[in-house]
C-alpha positions as CSV (number, residue, x, y, z in Angstrom):
1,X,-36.9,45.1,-22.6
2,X,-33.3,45.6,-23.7
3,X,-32.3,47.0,-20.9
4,X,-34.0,43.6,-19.0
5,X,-31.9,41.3,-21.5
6,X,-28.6,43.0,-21.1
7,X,-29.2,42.3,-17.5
8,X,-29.8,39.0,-17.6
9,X,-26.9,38.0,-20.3
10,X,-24.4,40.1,-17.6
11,X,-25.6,38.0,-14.6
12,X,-25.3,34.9,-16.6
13,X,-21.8,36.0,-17.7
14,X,-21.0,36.5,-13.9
15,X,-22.3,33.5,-12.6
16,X,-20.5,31.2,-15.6
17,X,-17.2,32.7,-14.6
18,X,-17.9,32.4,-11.1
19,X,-18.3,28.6,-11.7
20,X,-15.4,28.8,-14.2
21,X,-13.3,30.3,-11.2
22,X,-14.7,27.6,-8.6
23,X,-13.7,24.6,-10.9
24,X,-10.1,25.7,-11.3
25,X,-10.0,26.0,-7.4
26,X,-11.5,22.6,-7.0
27,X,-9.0,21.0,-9.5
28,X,-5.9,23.0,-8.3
29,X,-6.8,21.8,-4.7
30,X,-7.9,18.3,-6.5
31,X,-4.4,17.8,-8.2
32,X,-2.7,19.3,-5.2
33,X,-4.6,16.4,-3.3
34,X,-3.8,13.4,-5.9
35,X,0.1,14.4,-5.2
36,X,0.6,14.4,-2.3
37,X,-1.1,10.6,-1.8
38,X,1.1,9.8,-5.0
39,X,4.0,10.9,-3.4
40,X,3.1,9.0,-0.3
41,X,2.9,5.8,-2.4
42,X,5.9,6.2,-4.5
43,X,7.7,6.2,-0.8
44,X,5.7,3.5,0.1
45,X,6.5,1.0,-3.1
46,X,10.3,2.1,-2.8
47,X,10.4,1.1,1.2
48,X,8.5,-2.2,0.8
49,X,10.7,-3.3,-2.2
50,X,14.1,-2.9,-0.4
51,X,12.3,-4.4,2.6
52,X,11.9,-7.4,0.7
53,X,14.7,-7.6,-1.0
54,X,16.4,-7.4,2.6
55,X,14.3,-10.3,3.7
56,X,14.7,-12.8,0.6
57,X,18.4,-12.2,2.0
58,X,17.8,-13.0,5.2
59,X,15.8,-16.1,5.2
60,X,18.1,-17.1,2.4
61,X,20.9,-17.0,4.9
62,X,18.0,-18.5,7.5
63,X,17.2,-21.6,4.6
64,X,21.1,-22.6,4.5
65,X,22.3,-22.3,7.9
66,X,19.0,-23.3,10.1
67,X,19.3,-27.2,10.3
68,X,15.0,-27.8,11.2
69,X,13.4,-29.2,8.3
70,X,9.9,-27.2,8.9
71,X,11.6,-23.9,9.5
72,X,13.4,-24.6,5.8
73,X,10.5,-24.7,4.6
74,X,9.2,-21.5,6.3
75,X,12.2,-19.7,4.7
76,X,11.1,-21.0,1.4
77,X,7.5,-19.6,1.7
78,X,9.1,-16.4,2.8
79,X,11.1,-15.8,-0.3
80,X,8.2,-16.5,-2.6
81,X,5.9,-14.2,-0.7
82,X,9.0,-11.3,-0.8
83,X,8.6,-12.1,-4.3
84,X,5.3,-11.8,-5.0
85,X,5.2,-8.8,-2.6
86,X,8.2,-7.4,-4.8
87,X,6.3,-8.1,-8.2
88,X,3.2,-6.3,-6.7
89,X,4.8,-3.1,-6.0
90,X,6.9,-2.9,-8.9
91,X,3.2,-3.1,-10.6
92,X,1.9,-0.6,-8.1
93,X,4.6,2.0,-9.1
94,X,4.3,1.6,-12.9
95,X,0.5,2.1,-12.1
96,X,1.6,5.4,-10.2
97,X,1.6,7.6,-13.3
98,X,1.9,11.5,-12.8
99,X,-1.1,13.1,-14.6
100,X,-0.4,14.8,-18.0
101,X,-1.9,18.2,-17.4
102,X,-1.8,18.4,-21.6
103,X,-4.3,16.3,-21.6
104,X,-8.4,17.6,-21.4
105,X,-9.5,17.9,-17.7
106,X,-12.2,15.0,-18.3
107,X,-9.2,12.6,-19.5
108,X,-6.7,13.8,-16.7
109,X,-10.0,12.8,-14.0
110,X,-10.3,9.7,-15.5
111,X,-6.4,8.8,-15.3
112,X,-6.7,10.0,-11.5
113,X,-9.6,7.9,-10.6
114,X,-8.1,4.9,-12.4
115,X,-5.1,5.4,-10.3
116,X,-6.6,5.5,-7.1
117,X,-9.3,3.3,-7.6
118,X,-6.4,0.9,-8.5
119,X,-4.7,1.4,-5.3
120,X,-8.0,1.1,-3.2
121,X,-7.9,-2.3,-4.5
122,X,-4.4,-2.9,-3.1
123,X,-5.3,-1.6,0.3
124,X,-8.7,-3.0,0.4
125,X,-7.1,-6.6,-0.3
126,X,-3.6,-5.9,2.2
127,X,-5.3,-8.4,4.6
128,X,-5.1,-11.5,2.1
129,X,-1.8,-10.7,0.4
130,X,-0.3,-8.7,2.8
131,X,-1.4,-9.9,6.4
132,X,-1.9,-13.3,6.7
133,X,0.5,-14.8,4.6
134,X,3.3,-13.5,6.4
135,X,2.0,-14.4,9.6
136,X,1.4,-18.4,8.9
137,X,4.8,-18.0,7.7
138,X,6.7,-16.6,10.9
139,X,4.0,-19.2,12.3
140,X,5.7,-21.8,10.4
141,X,9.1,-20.5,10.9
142,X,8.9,-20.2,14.8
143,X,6.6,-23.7,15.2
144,X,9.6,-25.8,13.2
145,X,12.2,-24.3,15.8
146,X,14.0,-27.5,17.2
147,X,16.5,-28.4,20.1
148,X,20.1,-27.2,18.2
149,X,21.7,-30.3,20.1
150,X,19.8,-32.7,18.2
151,X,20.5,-31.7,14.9
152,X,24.6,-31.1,16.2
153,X,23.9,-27.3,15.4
154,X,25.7,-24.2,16.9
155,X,24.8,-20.8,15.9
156,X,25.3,-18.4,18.9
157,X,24.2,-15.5,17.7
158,X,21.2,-17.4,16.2
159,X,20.5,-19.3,18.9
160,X,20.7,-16.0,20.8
161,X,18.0,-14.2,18.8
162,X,15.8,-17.5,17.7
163,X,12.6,-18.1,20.0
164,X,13.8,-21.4,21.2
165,X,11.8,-21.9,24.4
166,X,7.7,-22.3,24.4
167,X,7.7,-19.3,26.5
168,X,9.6,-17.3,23.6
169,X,7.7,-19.6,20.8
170,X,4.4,-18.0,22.4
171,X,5.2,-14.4,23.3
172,X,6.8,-14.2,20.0
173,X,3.8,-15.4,17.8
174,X,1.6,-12.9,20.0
175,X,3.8,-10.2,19.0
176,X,3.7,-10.7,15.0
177,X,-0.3,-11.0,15.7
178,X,-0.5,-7.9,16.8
179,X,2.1,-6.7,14.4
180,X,0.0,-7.8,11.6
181,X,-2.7,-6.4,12.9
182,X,-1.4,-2.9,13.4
183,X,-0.1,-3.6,9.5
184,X,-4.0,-4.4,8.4
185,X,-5.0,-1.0,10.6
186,X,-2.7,1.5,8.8
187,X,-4.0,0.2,5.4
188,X,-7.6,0.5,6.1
189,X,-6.8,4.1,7.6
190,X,-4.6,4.8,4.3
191,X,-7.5,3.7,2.2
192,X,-10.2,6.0,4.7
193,X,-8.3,8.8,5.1
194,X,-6.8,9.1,1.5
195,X,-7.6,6.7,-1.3
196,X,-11.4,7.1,-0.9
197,X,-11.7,10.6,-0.3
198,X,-9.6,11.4,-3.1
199,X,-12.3,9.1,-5.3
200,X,-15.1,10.5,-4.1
201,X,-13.4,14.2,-5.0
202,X,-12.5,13.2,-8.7
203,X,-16.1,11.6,-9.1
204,X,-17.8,15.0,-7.1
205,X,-15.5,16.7,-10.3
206,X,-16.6,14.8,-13.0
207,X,-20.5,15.1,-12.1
208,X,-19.7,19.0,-11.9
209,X,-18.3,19.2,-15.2
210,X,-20.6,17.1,-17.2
């Protein structure tokens, strides 16, 4: 009968630090995981910040030297919305928090799933905030393109890049469509190929340790 129970306690023994073994695997590969898509987003909310902060310069210098009343207003609908864009990647990188590894694994899982559940959200949404708005803007913009001669305007080099013609006007506005389009694309496949896996990896890792 002893011998029977030291059996048993050594194959329980085994099998706990077999487990023990597996769950340090999965979290190393976990963390490893979490990252890299940090990484990628800290990239990410660095290049769309300067991008915007490159456009509220541009369609500044657009508001004060374009003379078309409509496409003023464009250019002021496009600073607000670089922004707001601004202001919601500033709040996506103070979200972007590396994990404190001091910290209990069940704490450090919630902190991970907090994270990218909070950046599901932003890719989820990119269609609303990130898609559209832009495009009735450069709508705007390109509709409220005038005749320089009546307004006594000369710009070559504007004139030279502007969508002036209906032909331009309508090539052009296909163009951003499919632009924005392609945008709305990369953000689902972020969110598919990265965001959602990684959730469905931290909750997998909270279930195991439980």
């Amino acid at each position: 009968m002893l011998e029977k129970e030291l059996k048993d306690i050594w194959n329980n023994a085994s099998q706990t630090a077999q487990i023990s073994i597996e769950t340090n695997l999965l979290v190393e590969e976990l963390n490893t995981r979490i990252n890299g898509i940090q990484k990628k987003i800290r990239k990410r909310d660095i290049r769309e910040i300067a991008a915007s902060i490159f456009g509220i310069l541009l369609f500044g210098y657009l508001f004060f030297e374009i003379p078309f009343p409509i496409t003023k207003l464009a250019c002021g609908l496009a600073i607000t919305w670089f922004v707001f864009v601004i202001l919601k990647f500033r709040k996506s990188k103070t979200q972007n928090i590396k994990t404190d590894f001091s910290l209990a694994l069940t704490e450090q899982l919630k902190h991970q799933k907090t994270m990218m559940v909070q950046q599901a959200k932003l890719l989820d949404s990119a269609l609303y905030w990130y898609a559209i708005p832009p495009f009735i803007m450069n709508f705007i913009f390109i509709l409220g393109l005038e005749n320089p001669t009546d307004y006594n305007w000369t710009n070559s080099i504007a004139e030279s890049l502007l969508p002036l013609t209906s032909n331009l006007k309508t090539i052009t506005i296909i163009g951003l469509a499919l632009f924005y389009a392609f945008t709305f694309w990369v953000n689902k496949r972020a969110l598919n190929k990265d965001v959602n896996p990684a959730i469905k990896s931290i909750e997998k890792m909270q279930q195991q340790i439980k």
